[in-house]
C-alpha positions as semicolon CSV with decimal commas, in nm:
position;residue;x (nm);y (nm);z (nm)
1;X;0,000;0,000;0,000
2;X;0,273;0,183;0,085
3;X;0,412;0,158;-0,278
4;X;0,121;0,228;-0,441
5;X;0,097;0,601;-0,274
6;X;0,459;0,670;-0,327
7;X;0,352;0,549;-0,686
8;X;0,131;0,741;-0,734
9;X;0,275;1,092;-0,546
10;X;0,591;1,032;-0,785
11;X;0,359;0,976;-1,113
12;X;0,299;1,343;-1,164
13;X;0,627;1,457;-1,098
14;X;0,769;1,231;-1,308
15;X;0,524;1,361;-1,611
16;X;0,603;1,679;-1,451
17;X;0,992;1,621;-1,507
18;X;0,920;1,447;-1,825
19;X;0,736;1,785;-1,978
20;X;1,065;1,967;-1,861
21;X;1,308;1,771;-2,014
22;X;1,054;1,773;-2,350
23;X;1,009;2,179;-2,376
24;X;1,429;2,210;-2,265
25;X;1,534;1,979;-2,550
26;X;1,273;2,168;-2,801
27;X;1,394;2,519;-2,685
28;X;1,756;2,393;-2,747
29;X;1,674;2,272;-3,077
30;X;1,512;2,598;-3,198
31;X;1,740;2,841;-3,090
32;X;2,017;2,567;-3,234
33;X;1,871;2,656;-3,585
34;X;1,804;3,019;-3,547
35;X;2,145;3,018;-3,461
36;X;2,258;2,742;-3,698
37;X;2,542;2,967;-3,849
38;X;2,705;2,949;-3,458
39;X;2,639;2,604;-3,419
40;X;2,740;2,481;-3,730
41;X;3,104;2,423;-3,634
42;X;2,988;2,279;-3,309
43;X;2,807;2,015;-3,528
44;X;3,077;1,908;-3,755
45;X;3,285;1,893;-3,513
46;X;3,046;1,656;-3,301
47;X;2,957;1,438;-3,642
48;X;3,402;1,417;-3,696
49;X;3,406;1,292;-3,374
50;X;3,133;1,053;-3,324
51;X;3,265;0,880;-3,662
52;X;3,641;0,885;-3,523
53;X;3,539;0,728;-3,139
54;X;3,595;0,409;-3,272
55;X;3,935;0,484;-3,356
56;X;3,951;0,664;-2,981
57;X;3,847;0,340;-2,837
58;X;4,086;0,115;-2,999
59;X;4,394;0,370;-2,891
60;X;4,268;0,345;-2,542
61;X;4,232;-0,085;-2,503
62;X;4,576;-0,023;-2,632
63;X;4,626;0,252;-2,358
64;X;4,783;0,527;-2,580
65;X;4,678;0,860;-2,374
66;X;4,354;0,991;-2,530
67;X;4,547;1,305;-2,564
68;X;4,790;1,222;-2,782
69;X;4,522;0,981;-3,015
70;X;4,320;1,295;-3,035
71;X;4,634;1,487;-3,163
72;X;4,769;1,249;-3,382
73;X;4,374;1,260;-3,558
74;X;4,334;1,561;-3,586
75;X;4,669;1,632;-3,748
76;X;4,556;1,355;-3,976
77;X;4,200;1,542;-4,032
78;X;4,379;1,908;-4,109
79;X;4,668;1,718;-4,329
80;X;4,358;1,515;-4,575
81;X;4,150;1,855;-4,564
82;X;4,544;2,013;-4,674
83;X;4,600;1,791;-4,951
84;X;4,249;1,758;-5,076
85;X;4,264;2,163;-5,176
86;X;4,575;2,203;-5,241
87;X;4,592;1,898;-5,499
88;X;4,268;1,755;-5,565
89;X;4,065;2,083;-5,564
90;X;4,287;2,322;-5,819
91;X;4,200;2,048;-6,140
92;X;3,874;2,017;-6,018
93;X;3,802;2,410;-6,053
94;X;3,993;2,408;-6,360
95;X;3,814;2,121;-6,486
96;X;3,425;2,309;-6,383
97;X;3,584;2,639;-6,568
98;X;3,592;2,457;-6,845
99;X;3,265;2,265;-6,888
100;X;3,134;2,621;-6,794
101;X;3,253;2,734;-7,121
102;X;3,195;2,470;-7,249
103;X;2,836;2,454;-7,174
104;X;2,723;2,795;-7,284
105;X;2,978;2,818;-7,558
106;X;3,274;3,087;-7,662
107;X;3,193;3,435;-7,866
108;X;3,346;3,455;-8,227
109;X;3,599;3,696;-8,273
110;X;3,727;3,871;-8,554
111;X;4,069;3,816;-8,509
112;X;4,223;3,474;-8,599
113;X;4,160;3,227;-8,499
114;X;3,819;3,361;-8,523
115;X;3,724;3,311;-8,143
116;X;3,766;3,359;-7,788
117;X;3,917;3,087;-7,644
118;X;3,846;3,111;-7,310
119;X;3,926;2,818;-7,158
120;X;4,259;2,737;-7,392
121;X;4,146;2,374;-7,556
122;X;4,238;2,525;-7,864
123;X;3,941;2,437;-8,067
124;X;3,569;2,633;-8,063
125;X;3,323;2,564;-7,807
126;X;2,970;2,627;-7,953
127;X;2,840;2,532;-7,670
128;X;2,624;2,221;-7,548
129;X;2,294;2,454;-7,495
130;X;2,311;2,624;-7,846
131;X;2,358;2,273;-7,959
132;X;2,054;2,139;-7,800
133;X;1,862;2,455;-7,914
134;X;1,945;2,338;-8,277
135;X;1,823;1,976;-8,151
136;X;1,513;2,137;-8,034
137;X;1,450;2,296;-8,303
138;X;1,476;2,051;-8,575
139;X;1,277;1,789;-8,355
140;X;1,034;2,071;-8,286
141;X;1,002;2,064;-8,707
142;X;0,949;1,720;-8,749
143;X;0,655;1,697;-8,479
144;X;0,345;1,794;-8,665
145;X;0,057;2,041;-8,500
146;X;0,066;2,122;-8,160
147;X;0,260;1,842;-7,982
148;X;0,561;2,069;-8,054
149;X;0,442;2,343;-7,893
150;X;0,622;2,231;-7,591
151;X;0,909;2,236;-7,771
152;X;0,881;2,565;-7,913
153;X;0,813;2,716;-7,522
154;X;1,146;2,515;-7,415
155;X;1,378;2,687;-7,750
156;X;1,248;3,073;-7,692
157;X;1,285;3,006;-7,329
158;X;1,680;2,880;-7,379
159;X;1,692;3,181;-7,608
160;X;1,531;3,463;-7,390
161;X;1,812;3,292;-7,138
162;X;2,105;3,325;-7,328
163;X;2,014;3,669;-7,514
164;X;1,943;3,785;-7,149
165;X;2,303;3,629;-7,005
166;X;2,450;3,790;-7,309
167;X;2,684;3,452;-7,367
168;X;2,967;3,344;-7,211
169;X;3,113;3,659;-7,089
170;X;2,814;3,767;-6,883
171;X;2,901;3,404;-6,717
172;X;3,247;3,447;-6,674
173;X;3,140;3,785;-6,509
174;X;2,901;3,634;-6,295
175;X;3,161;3,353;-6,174
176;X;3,444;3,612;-6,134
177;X;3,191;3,788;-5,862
178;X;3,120;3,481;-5,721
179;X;3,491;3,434;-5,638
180;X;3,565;3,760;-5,505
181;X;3,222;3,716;-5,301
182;X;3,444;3,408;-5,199
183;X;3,712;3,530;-5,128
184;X;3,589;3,870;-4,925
185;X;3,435;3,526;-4,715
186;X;3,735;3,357;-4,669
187;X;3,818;3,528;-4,368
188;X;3,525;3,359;-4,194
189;X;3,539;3,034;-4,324
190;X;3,925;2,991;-4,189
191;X;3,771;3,109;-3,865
192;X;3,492;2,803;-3,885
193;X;3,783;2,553;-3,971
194;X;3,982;2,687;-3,653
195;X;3,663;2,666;-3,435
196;X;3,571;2,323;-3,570
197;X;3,906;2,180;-3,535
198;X;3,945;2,334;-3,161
199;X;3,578;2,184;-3,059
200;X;3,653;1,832;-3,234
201;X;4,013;1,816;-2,990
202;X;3,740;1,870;-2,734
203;X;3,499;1,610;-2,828
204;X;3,768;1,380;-2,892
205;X;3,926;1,364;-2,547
206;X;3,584;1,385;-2,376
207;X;3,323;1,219;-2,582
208;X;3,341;0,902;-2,370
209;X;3,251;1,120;-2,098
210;X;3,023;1,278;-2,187
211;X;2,833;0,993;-2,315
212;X;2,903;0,864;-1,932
213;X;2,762;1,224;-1,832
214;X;2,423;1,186;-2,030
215;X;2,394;0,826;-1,885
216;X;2,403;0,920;-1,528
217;X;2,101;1,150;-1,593
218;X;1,907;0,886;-1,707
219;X;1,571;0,805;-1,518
220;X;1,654;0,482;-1,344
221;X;1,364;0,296;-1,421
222;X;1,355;0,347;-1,763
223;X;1,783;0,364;-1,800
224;X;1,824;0,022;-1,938
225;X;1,515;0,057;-2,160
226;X;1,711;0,368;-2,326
227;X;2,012;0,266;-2,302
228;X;1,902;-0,054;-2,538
229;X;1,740;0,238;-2,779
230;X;2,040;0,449;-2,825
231;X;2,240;0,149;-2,883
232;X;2,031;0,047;-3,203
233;X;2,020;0,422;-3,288
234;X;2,395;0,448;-3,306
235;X;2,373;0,145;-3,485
236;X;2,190;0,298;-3,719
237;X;2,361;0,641;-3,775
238;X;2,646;0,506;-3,748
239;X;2,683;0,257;-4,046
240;X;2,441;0,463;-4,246
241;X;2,717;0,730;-4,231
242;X;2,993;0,493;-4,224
243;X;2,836;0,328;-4,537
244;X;2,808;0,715;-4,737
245;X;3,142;0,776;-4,638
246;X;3,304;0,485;-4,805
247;X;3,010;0,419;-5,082
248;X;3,033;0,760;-5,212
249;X;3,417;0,732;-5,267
250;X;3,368;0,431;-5,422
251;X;3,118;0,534;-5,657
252;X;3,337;0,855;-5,757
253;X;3,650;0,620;-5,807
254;X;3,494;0,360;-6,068
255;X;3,243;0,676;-6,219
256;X;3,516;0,822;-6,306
257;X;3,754;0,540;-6,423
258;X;3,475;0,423;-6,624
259;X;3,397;0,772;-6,784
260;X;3,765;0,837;-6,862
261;X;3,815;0,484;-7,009
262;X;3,499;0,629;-7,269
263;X;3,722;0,918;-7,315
264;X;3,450;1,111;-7,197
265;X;3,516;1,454;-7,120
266;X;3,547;1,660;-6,744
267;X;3,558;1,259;-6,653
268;X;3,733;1,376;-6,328
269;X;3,461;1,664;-6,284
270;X;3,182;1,405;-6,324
271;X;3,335;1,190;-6,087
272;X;3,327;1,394;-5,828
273;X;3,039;1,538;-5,829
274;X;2,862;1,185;-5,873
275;X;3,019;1,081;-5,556
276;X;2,953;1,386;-5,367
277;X;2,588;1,354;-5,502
278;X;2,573;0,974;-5,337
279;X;2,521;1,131;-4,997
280;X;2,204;1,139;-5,104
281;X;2,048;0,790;-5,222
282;X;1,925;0,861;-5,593
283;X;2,062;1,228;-5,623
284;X;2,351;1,047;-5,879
285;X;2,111;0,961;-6,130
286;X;1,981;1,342;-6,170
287;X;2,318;1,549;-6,117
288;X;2,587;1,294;-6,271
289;X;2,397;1,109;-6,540
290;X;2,178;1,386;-6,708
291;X;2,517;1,574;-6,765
292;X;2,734;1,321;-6,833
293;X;2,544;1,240;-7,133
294;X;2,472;1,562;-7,227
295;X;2,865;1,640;-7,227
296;X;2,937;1,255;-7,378
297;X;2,636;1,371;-7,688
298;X;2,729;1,715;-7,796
299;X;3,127;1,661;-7,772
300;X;3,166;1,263;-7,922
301;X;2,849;1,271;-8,111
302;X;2,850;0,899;-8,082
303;X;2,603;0,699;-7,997
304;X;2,737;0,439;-7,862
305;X;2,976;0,683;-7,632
306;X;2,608;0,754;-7,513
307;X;2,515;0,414;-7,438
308;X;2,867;0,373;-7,283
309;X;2,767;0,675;-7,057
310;X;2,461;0,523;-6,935
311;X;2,618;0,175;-6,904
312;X;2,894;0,280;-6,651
313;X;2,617;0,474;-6,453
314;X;2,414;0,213;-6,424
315;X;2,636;-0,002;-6,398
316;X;2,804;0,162;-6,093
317;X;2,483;0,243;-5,939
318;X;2,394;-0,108;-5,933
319;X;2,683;-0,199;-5,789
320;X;2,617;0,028;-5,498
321;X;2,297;-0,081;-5,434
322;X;2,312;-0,458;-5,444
323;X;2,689;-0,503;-5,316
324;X;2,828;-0,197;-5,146
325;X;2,576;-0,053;-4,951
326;X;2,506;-0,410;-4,821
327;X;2,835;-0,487;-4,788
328;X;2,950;-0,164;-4,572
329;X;2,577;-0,029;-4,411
330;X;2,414;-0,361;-4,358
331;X;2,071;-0,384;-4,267
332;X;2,115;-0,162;-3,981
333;X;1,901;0,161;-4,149
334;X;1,608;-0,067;-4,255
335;X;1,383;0,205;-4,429
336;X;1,133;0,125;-4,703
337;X;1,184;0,252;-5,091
338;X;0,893;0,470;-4,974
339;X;0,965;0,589;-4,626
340;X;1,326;0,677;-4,809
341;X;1,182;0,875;-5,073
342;X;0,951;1,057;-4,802
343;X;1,184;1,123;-4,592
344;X;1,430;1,283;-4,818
345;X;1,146;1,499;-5,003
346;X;1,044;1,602;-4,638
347;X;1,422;1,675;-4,500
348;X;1,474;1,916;-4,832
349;X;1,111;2,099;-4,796
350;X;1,198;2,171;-4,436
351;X;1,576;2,210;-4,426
352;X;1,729;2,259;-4,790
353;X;2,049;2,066;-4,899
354;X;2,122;1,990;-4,521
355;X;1,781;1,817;-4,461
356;X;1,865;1,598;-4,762
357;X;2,185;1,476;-4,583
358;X;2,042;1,423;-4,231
359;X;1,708;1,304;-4,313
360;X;1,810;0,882;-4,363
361;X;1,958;0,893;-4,060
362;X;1,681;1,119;-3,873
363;X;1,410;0,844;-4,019
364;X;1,564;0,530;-3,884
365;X;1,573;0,714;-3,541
366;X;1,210;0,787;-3,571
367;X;1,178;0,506;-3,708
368;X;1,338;0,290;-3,363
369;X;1,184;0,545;-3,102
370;X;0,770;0,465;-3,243
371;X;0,869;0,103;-3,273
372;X;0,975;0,134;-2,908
373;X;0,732;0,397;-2,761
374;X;0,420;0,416;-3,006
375;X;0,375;0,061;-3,161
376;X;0,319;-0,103;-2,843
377;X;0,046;0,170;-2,737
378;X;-0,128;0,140;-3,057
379;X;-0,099;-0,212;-2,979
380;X;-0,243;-0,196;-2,662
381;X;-0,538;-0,027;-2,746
382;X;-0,596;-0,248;-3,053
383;X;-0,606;-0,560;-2,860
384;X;-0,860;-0,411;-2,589
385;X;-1,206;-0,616;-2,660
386;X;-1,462;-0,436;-2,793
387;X;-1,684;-0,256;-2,547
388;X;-1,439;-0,268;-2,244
389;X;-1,430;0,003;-2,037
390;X;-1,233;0,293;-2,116
C-alpha cells in the first residue's frame, strides 16, 4: 500500500519532469537553428568525432593517452583537408571552368583564330545549350501540329536565357563575382575551420565522458530501456554514415575510371560530383547522369559513347545498391523505398540541402523510437475487446 501512494505521489512529478526535459530539449533545438550559423562548427565537429570514437576506443584498449590519439587525428583530419585543396581541388576548378565554357559556348571573334578561347582547348566551343537549341528545333520541325508546342516554349525560353546572359562573358562575369564574393568570405570560413578543429580536440578527449555524463542522468527505471534504444540508434547512424562515407568514394572512383576509359570529357569533374551527389540515395542519377550524357552527346556525337555513358552509370549504381551498400551499411538503417523517398522529399522541404543529408539517418531514429514507444500503445489499445471500459 505503501508503494502504491509513493507510486502514485511520484507519477505526476515524473510527467512533470518528463514535460521539462521535452520543452528544454525543443527550446535547445530551436534556438540551435536560429542560430545554426554558430552552431554549425559545433556540429561538424560533433559528427568528426562521433565517426572517429571508434578509432579513440581502440587507442585506449591499447592505452595510448587519449590526448595524444586525439592529436595524432586531428593532425591527420587538417593534413587530408590540406591535400584535398591544395591537390585535388585546383583540377577540379579548372576542370568546372571549363565545362562552364563549355556549356554555354565561346563568342566569335574577328581576329584569328576567329574566337575567344576562353578556356585554352584550342578548338571552338559552340556550346552544349546552343547545340541542343538546334536539336530542339529541328525535332520541334518534325513533330506535326501542336505536340511541338512544348518544344517551341522550351527553345524561346533557352533563347530569352542566353540573349538575357549575353553569352559566355556575362558568365564568366558572374563567376568572377562569385569568387571575389568568396574570397571577401574567406576570412570567416578559416575562422569556422579553426573553431571546428578546436571543438573536435574537445569532443575527442571527452566524448566518452560525456556519453558517461548523459547516462548518469538517465531516469533509473527506464535507463536500461534507453540505453538498449540508443544502442540500435547508433547502430543505425552510425553505419548509415559509415556506409556514405566509403560508398560515395567508391562510386566517384569507378564513375570516373569508367567515364575516362569512354574518353569522356570533365571525366574527373563528373566523378566527383557523382560521388559527392551519393550522400544522397538517388541524387547520382539526376546530377551525374543527365550531364554526363549531355557532355558525352554534344562533344563525341557517338552513340554508342552515349550508351557507354549510361552503361557505366548504371552499372556503378547497381553496384552500390546490391553489393556496397550491403556490404558496408548492412541492414542496420532498414527504411522502405517509400519511407526513403519521403523522408528525403520532407528533410529538403523543411531544411534545404542539409535536410537531404540528415534526413536517412533522422528516419531510422524515428523510425526505432515509435517502434519502441508508439507501436506497443497502438498495440495496446488495438487488442482491448470491444466494449471494455475505457
Amino acid at each position: 500500500m505503501e508503494t502504491t501512494r509513493e507510486r502514485s505521489a511520484g507519477s505526476p512529478r515524473r510527467r512533470r519532469a518528463a514535460l521539462v526535459v521535452t520543452a528544454a530539449l525543443v527550446a535547445a533545438l530551436a534556438l540551435a537553428y536560429v542560430w545554426r550559423s554558430v552552431f554549425a562548427p559545433l556540429a561538424v565537429a560533433m559528427a568528426l568525432a562521433y565517426i572517429l570514437n571508434p578509432v579513440m576506443r581502440w587507442a585506449a584498449r591499447r592505452r595510448i593517452p587519449r590526448g595524444v590519439t586525439a592529436g595524432l587525428l586531428l593532425v591527420a583530419v587538417l593534413g587530408a583537408v590540406s591535400a584535398l585543396v591544395l591537390f585535388a581541388v585546383p583540377p577540379l576548378l579548372g576542370e568546372l571552368y571549363s565545362f562552364g565554357v563549355s556549356l554555354v559556348g565561346e563568342p566569335a571573334s574577328e581576329e584569328a583564330p576567329g574566337y575567344t578561347d576562353l578556356n585554352g582547348n584550342g578548338r571552338w566551343d559552340e556550346g552544349y545549350l546552343a547545340a541542343l537549341a538546334d536539336w530542339l528545333e529541328r525535332l520541334a520541325a518534325r513533330v506535326p501540329g501542336g505536340e511541338a508546342k512544348w518544344y517551341e516554349r522550351l527553345l524561346v525560353q533557352m533563347q530569352e536565357s542566353a540573349a538575357r546572359e549575353e553569352g559566355a562573358l556575362a558568365i564568366a562575369r558572374q563567376a568572377g563575382q562569385g569568387i571575389l564574393a568568396f574570397l571577401w568570405n574567406l576570412q570567416g570560413a578559416v575562422i569556422g575551420v579553426g573553431l571546428t578543429a578546436i571543438y573536435l580536440f574537445f569532443f575527442l578527449v571527452n566524448f566518452d565522458r560525456m556519453v558517461e555524463a548523459v547516462r548518469r542522468w538517465l531516469p533509473g527505471r527506464q535507463r536500461e530501456r534507453i540505453e538498449r534504444v540508443a544502442r540500435e540508434i547508433d547502430a543505425a547512424v552510425a553505419a548509415f554514415l559509415r556506409g556514405r562515407i566509403l560508398t560515395c568514394l567508391a562510386v566517384g572512383a569507378l564513375t570516373s575510371a569508367g567515364l575516362a576509359f569512354l574518353g569522356v570529357p570533365y571525366w574527373y569533374l563528373l566523378g566527383v560530383v557523382t560521388g559527392l551527389a551519393g550522400v544522397v540515395p538517388f541524387l547520382p542519377i539526376f546530377v551525374g547522369l543527365v550531364p554526363a550524357v549531355l557532355v558525352a552527346w554534344f562533344d563525341a556525337h557517338s552513340g554508342w559513347v552515349v550508351l557507354g555513358t549510361v552503361g557505366v552509370y548504371v552499372v556503378v549504381q547497381g553496384l552500390e545498391g546490391w553489393v556496397l551498400t550491403p556490404l558496408v551499411q548492412g541492414r542496420a538503417v532498414r527504411l522502405h523505398p517509400v519511407t526513403l523517398m519521403v523522408a528525403l522529399l520532407l528533410g529538403y522541404e523543411v531544411l534545404g540541402v542539409f535536410g537531404l543529408v540528415v534526413s536517412v539517418p533522422l528516419a531510422a531514429t524515428i523510425k526505432i523510437l515509435a517502434k519502441e514507444f508508439l507501436l506497443p500503445e497502438v498495440r495496446e489499445l488495438a487488442d482491448e475487446e470491444p466494449g471494455a471500459d475505457s
